[in-house]
C-alpha positions in Angstrom: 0.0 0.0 0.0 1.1 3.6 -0.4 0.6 6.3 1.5 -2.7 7.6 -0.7 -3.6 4.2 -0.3 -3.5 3.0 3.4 -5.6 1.2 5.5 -6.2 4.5 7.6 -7.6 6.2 4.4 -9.2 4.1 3.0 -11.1 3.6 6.5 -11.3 7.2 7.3 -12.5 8.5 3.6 -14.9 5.4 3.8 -16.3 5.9 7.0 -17.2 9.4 6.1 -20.3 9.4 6.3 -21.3 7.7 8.9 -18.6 8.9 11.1 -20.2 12.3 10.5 -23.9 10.8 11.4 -23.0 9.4 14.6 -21.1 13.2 15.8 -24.3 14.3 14.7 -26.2 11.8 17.3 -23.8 12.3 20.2 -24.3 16.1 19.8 -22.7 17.9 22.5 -24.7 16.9 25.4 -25.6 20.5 26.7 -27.9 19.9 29.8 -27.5 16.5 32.1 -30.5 14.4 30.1 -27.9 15.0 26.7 -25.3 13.5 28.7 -27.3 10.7 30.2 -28.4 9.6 26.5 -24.6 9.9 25.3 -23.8 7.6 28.6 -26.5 5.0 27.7 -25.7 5.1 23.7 -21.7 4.5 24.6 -22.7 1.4 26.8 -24.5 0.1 24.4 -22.2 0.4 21.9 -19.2 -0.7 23.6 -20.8 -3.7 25.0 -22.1 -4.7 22.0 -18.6 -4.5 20.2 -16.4 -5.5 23.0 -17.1 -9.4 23.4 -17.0 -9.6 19.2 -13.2 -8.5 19.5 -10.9 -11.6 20.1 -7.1 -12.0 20.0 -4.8 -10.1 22.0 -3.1 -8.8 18.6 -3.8 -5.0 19.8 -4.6 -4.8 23.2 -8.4 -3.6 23.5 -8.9 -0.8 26.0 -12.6 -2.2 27.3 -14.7 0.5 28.3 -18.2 -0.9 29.0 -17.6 -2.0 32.2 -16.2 1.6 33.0 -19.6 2.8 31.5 -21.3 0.7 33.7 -19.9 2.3 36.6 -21.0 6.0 35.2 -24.5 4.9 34.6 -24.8 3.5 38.0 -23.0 6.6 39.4 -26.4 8.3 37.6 -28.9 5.7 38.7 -29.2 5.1 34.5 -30.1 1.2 33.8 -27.9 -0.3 31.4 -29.6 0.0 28.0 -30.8 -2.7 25.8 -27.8 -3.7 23.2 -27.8 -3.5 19.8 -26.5 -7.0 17.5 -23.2 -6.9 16.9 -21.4 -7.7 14.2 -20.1 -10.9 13.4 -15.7 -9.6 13.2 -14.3 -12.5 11.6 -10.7 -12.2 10.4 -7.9 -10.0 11.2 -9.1 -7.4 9.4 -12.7 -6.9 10.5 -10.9 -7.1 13.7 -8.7 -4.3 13.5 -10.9 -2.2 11.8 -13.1 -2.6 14.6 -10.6 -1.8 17.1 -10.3 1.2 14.4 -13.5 2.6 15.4 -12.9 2.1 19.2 -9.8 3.8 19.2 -11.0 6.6 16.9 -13.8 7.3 19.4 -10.6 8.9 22.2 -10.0 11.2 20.2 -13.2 13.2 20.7 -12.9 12.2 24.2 -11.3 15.4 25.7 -13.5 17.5 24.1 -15.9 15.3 25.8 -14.6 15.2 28.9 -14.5 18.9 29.5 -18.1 19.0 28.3 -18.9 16.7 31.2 -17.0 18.2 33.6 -19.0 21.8 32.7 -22.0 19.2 34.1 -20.2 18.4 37.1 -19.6 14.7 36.1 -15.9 13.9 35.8 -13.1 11.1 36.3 -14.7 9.7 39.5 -18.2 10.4 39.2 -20.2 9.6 35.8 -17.3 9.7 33.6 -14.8 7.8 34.3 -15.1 6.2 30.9 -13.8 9.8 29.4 -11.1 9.9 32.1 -9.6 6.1 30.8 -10.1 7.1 27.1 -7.5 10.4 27.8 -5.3 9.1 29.7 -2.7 7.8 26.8 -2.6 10.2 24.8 -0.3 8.6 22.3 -2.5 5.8 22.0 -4.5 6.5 18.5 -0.8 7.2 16.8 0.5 3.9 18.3 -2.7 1.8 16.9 -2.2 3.3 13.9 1.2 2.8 13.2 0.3 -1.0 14.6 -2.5 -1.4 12.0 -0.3 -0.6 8.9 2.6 -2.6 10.0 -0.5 -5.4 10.1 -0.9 -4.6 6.2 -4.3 -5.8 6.1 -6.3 -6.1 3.1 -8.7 -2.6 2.8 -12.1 -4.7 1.3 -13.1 -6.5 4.6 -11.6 -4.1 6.9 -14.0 -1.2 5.5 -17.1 -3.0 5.4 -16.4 -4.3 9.2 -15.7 -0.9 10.1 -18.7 0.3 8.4 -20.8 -2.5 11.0 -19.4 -1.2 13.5 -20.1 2.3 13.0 -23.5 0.7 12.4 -23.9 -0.8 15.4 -22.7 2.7 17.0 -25.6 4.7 15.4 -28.3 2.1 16.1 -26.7 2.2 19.6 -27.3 5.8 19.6 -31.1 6.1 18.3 -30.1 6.9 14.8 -32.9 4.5 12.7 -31.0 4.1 9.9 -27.3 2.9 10.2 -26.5 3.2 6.4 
């Protein structure tokens, strides 16, 4: 691959779209009901996508039962999840991890949104707290998923799912 070519692009320019719909659905969580929805749509979504991810290949920073911990810090039940993909191969797999990974970097933006709400890293967002606190982390995966050279075809459409998954986890209808 070359560098107009790699896996990032090809995920990144490919994921577009819905990459754009699901900033869309997280909004930016001005009052504490936004922020309660954004909490329940991020469990959802993790623990949906967590279990699918297998091999220790790139280490998977799990989150949902951090999430778990803010929504009980909020008295929130734990939302209904949404089917996950089926992530067979090492490249469904790492595109997957792609989209996990991808989701720190709004994090700090995130997390001082929160903490305007009085929630921070030991009191309903802790989850924000563990996704900034390496912030090399995206650069690393990154440099790990070319060095993988996986093929771009099934790594797009996995990530695609995934991002699926994360807008049905959301409340968008209509994941494509």
């Amino acid at each position: 691959m070359t560098k107009d070519d790699s896996l990032r692009r090809v995920l990144m320019t490919g994921t577009r779209d819905l990459h754009d719909r699901l900033d869309q659905a997280v909004g930016t969580f001005a009052d504490d009901g936004a922020y309660r929805a954004f909490l329940s749509g991020s469990y959802a979504f993790r623990a949906a996508v967590e279990p699918a991810l297998t091999g220790d290949d790139w280490p998977l920073q799990p989150l949902a039962p951090v999430i778990a911990q803010d929504l009980a810090d909020l008295d929130q039940p734990r939302p209904a999840l949404p089917h996950a993909p089926v992530l067979a191969g090492p490249a469904a797999q790492a595109a997957a991890r792609y989209v996990l990974e991808g989701s720190a970097l709004g994090a700090r933006l995130l997390a001082r949104r929160a903490a305007d709400l009085g929630f921070t890293s030991v009191h309903g967002a802790r989850h924000l707290a563990a996704q900034t606190e390496s912030p090399h982390r995206w650069r690393q995966f990154l440099d790990w998923m070319e060095r993988a050279d996986l093929p771009a075809g099934p790594a797009l459409a996995a990530a695609r799912a995934v991002f699926g998954v994360a807008l049905c986890a959301y409340g968008v209808k209509s994941a494509t």
